[in-house]
C-alpha positions in Angstrom: 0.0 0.0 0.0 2.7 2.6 0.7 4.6 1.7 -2.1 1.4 2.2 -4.3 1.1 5.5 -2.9 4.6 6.4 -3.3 4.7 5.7 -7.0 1.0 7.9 -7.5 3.1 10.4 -5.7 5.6 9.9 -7.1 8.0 10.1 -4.2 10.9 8.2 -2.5 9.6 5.6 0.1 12.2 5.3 2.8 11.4 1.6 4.9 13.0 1.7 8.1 13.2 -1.4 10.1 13.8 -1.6 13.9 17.4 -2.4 13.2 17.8 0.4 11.4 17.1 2.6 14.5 17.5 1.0 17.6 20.6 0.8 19.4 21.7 -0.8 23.0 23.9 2.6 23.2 22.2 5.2 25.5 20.7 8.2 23.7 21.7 6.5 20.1 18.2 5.7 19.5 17.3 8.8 20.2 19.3 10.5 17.4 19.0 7.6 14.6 15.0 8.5 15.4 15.8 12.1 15.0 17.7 11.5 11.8 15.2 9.5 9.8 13.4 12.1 10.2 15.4 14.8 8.9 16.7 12.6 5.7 12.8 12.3 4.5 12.5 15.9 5.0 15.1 16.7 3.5 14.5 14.4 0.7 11.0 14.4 0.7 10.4 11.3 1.6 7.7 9.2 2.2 8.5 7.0 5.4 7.4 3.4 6.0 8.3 2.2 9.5 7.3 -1.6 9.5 7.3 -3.3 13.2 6.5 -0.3 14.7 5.5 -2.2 17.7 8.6 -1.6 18.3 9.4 2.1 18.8 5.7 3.1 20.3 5.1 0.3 23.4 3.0 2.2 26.2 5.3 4.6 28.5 5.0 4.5 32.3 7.3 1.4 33.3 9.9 3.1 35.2 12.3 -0.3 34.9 12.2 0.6 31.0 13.1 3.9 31.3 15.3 4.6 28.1 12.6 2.6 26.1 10.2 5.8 27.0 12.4 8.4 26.2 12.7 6.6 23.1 9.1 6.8 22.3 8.9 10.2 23.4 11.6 11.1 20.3 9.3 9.3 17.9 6.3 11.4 19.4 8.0 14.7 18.6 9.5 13.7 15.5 5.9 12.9 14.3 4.2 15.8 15.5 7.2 18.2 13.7 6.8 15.9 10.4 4.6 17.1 7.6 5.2 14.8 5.7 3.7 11.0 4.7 4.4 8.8 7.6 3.0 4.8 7.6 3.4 2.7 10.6 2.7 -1.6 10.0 1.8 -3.6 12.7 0.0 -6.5 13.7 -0.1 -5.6 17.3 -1.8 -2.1 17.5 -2.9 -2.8 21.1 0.4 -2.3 22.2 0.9 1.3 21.1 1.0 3.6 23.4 -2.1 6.0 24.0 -0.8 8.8 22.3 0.1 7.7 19.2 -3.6 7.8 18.9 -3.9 11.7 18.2 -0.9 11.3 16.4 -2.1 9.7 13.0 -4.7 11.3 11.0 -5.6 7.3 9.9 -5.8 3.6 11.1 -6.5 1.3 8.5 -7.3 -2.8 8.9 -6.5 -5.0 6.5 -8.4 -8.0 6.6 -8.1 -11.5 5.8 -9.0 -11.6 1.5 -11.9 -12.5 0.1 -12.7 -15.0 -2.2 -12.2 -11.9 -5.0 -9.2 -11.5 -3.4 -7.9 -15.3 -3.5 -8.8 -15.3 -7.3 -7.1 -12.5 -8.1 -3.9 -13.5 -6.3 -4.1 -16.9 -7.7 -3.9 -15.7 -11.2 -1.1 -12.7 -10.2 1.1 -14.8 -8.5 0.5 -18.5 -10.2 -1.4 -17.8 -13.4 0.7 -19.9 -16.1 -0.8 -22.9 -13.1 -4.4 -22.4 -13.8 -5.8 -23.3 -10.5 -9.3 -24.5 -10.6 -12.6 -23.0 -9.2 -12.5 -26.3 -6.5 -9.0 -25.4 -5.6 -9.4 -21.4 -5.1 -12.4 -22.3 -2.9 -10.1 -24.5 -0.7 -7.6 -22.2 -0.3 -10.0 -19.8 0.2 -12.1 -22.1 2.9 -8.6 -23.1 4.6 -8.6 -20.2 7.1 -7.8 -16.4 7.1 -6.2 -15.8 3.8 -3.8 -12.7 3.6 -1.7 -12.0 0.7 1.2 -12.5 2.3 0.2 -16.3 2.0 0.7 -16.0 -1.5 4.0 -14.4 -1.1 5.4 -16.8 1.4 4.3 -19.6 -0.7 5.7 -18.4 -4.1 9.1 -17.7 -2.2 9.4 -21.3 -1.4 8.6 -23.1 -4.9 12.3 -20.8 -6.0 13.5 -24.1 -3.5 11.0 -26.6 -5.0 12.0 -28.7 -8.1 10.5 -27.4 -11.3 8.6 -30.9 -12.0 6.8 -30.9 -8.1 5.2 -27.6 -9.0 1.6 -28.4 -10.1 -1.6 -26.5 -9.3 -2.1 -29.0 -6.7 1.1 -28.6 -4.6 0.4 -24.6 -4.8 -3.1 -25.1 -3.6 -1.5 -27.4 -0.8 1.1 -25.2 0.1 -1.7 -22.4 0.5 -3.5 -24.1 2.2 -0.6 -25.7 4.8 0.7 -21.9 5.4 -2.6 -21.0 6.2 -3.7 -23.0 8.6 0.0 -23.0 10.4 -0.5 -19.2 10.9 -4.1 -20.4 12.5 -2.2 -22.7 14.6 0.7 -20.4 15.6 -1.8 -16.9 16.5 -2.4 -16.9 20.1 -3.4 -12.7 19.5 -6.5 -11.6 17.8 -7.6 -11.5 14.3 -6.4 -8.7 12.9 -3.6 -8.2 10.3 -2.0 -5.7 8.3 -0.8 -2.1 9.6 -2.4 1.4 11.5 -1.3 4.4 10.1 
């Protein structure tokens, strides 16, 4: 979605990960935070923190101390930032309360529907021509997200070419959904809040 946006806009998108930033040095954090910043400005960047879990847990834990003064940074940074800021996470709950003021948007991406399973069947695995019975298993297997279909493409570049049917890809779908099932202890929501 950022990516979309950037190209419309035709702007830079800058992805910063939390290795990008954090640091176990005191008050490094602080000035990596403070530096992103600056280089979108200055570039006029569009910026794309993913994990942002990460940078914005909820203040107030005195034991973690440096971790608040790190979210405070981000806090200012963003309120002094005019320009395009997105945030992924799947754990929203864990932002901190103000954050909340913060972004003009929080957007949910849901699990696909059956549209959506079609049309990511034939982007991702067309010259396989999955059929109508196996699109409706895939899409029957669980909470389908696109990154299904990513995960699963990734691992057929390790598959022999002659085990790659429409059946195996159906099969693989269908296995990497319902082990994300297995493994979510948190609620159903996916995607990112901006």
């Amino acid at each position: 979605f950022a990516k979309k946006i950037a190209s419309d806009f035709d702007m830079p998108l800058k992805i910063i990960h939390p290795s990008d930033i954090i640091s176990p040095l005191v008050g490094q954090t602080e000035i990596n935070i403070k530096q992103v910043f600056d280089d979108a400005k200055e570039t006029n960047s569009i910026l794309l923190f993913d994990e942002a879990d990460s940078f914005f847990h909820a203040r107030g834990d005195s034991l973690n101390r440096h971790n608040d003064i790190k979210v405070n940074e981000f806090l200012t940074q963003i309120e002094d930032f005019n320009g395009i800021l997105f945030c992924c996470t799947n754990l929203p709950e864990s932002f901190d309360k103000a954050t909340d003021r913060r972004f003009n948007f929080h957007v949910e991406f849901k699990s696909l529907t059956k549209e959506g399973v079609d049309l990511l069947c034939d982007s991702y695995f067309k010259e396989f021509s999955l059929s109508e019975n196996q699109r409706n298993k895939i899409f029957e297997a669980g909470e389908v997200t696109p990154g299904d279909f990513g995960t699963v493409y990734k691992n057929l570049k390790f598959t022999a070419q002659e085990k790659i049917n429409s059946e195996s890809i159906c099969q693989e779908l269908i296995k990497v959904v319902k082990l994300k099932a297995r493994n979510s202890e948190s609620t159903k929501q996916i995607g990112f809040a901006i």
